[in-house]
C-alpha positions, -999 to 999 in steps of 0.1 A, spaced: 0 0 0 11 35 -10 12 53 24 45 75 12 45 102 -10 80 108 -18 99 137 -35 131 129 -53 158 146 -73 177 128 -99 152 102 -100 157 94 -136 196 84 -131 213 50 -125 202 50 -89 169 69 -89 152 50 -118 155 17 -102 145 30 -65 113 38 -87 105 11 -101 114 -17 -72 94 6 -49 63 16 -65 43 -5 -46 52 8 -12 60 45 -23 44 73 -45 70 89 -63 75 126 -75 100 134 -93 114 171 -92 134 173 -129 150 202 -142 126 193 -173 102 203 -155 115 237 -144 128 224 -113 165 237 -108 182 228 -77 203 260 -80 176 281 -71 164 284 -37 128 300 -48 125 272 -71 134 244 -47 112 266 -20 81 268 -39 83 232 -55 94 215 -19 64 239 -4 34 232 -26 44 191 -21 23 175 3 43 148 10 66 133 42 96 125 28 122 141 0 151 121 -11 177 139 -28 199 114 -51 208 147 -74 246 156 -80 272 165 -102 294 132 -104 314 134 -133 351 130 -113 371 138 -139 352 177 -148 349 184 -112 387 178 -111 392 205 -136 364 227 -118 389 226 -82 389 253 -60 361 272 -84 328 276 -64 312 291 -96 316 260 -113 286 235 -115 298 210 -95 302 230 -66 269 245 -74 244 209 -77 266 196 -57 266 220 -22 243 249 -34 219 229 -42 216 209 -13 218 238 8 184 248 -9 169 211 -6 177 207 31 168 245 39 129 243 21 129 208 34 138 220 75 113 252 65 85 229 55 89 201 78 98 178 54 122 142 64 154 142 39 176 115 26 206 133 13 230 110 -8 268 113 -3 296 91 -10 325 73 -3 347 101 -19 345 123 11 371 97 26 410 104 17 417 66 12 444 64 45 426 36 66 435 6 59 402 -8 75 367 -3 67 356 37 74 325 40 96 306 67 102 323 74 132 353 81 108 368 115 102 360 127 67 390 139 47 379 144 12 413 145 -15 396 153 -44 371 184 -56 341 156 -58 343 145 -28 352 183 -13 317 190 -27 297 161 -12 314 167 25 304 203 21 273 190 12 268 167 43 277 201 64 247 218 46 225 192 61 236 190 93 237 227 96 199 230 82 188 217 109 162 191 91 159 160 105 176 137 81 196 103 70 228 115 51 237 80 31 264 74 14 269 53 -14 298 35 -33 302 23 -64 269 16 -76 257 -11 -103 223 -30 -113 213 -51 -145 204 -31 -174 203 8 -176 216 18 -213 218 58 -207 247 47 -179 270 21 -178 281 12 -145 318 -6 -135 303 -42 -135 286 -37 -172 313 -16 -185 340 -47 -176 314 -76 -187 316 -51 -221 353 -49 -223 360 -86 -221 329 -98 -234 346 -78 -268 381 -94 -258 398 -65 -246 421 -67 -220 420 -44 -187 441 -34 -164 429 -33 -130 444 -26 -95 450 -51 -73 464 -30 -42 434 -8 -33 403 -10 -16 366 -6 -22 330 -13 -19 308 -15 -48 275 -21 -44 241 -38 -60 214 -10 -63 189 -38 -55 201 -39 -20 200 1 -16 164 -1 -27 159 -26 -1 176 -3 26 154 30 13 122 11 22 137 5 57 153 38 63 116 60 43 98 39 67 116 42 100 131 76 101 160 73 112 183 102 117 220 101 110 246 90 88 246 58 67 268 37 52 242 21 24 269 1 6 279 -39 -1 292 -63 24 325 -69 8 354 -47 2 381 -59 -23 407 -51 -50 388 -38 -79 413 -68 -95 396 -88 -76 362 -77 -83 371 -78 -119 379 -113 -120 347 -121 -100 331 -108 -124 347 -135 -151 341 -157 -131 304 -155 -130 296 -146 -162 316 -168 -179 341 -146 -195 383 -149 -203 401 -136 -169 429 -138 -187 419 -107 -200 425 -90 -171 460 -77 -162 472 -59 -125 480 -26 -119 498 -13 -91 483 22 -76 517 40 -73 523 38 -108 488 54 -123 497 80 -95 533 88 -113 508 89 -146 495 124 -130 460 116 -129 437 134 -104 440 122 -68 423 84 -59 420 72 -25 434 43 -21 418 23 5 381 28 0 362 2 19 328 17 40 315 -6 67 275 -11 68 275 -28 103 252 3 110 227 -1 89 226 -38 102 220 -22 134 194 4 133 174 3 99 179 -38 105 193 -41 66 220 -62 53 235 -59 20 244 -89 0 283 -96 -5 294 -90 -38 291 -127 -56 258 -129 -44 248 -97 -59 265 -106 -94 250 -142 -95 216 -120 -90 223 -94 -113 229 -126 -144 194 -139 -138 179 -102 -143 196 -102 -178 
């Protein structure tokens, strides 16, 4: 039964359009597109749309995520990352705190420098090395300073069956080897990818319960992206051969924009308090095969 009527930015994009369609039945979803002459950038847009909405809930999945632009856009606050990414939330969480509105604000595991060689938990420092993830930690400090009560949840590495406008890192390896080309992965960092199925599973919980806080909504396994890689040969049937190592230290002497290194989030919080566990990451890829 629909008894949530649920705002949502970016609800069209690799995350969003899934949430929508695995939780129609228990949500009513309205989607706030720029389309639609919605534009996050402007409070007395986001005011008046967030105001006339009669709704509990808002869930704000919009940002600027292209890692490689925002790089180039560092330390300029007139550029459009820093705009979607921290101006805009400062308009979502103010009309949402004005209007009495519950927020989920989606962050990331970027707002982590990459130094711990353990899982982060939210009880973790942020200490952001790149403009992205600069943004989303401003972002986070928008929230909290707003004042609304809301669950800031973080994300990593997302990835689902289908979806042809994005390809995520599972579909864009099953791609590259599938076409036998060989990839170069590394096999000395850390992270956590996770199956958007499970973060629909954890949005139910967390729209339903209310919880306030912050939330790491993210898989139960962290790994060497070499390692994920050759999982994913491995279940689909595809050449790991294909796949070659790459040590970290030597894309770093390439001069490409900062990485962190060790990116693994713990979710032993949301096992906690929503009550949600995430799949581990074969279990997620043998599910993702049967969707097609």
């Amino acid at each position: 039964m629909k008894n949530i009527l649920v705002a949502a930015t970016g609800l069209t994009g690799l995350i969003g359009s899934r949430l929508e369609e695995l939780l129609s039945r228990d949500f009513e979803w309205l989607g706030l597109r720029y389309e639609d002459g919605f534009d996050i950038t402007s409070s007395e847009k986001v005011d008046k749309a967030i105001s006339s909405f009669n709704g509990e809930a808002v869930l704000h999945l919009a940002a600027f995520t292209d890692l490689n632009a925002a790089w180039k856009q560092r330390g300029d606050k007139t550029g459009m990352c820093y705009q979607i990414n921290v101006e805009g939330t400062r308009n979502i969480a103010k009309a949402c705190q004005k209007n009495g509105k519950y927020l989920i604000h989606v962050s990331t595991d970027a707002v982590f420098g990459g130094d711990k060689q353990s899982a982060y938990t939210e009880e973790d420092k942020p200490n952001p090395i790149e403009w992205y993830g600069q943004t989303k930690l401003w972002a986070e400090e928008e929230v909290a300073k707003s004042g609304v009560k809301a669950a800031i949840v973080r994300f990593a590495y997302p990835f689902r069956a289908g979806f042809e406008p994005k390809k995520d890192f599972v579909r864009k390896i099953i791609d590259q080897l599938k076409s036998g080309e060989e990839i170069s992965m590394f096999g000395d960092t850390v992270f956590t990818p996770t199956f958007i199925d499970d973060i629909a599973v954890a949005m139910r919980a967390i729209l339903t319960k209310k919880p306030a806080g912050i939330f790491h909504v993210v898989g139960s396994t962290q790994l060497p992206p070499l390692a994920a890689a050759e999982e994913i040969a491995k279940v689909f049937d595809l050449n790991e051969k294909l796949i070659l190592p790459q040590k970290f230290d030597d894309y770093l002497k390439s001069g490409g924009r900062p990485y962190p290194k060790f990116a693994g989030l713990s979710n032993e919080k949301l096992k906690r308090e929503p009550g949600v566990t995430m799949r581990k990451f074969p279990e997620a890829l043998e599910e993702m095969k049967k969707q097609g």
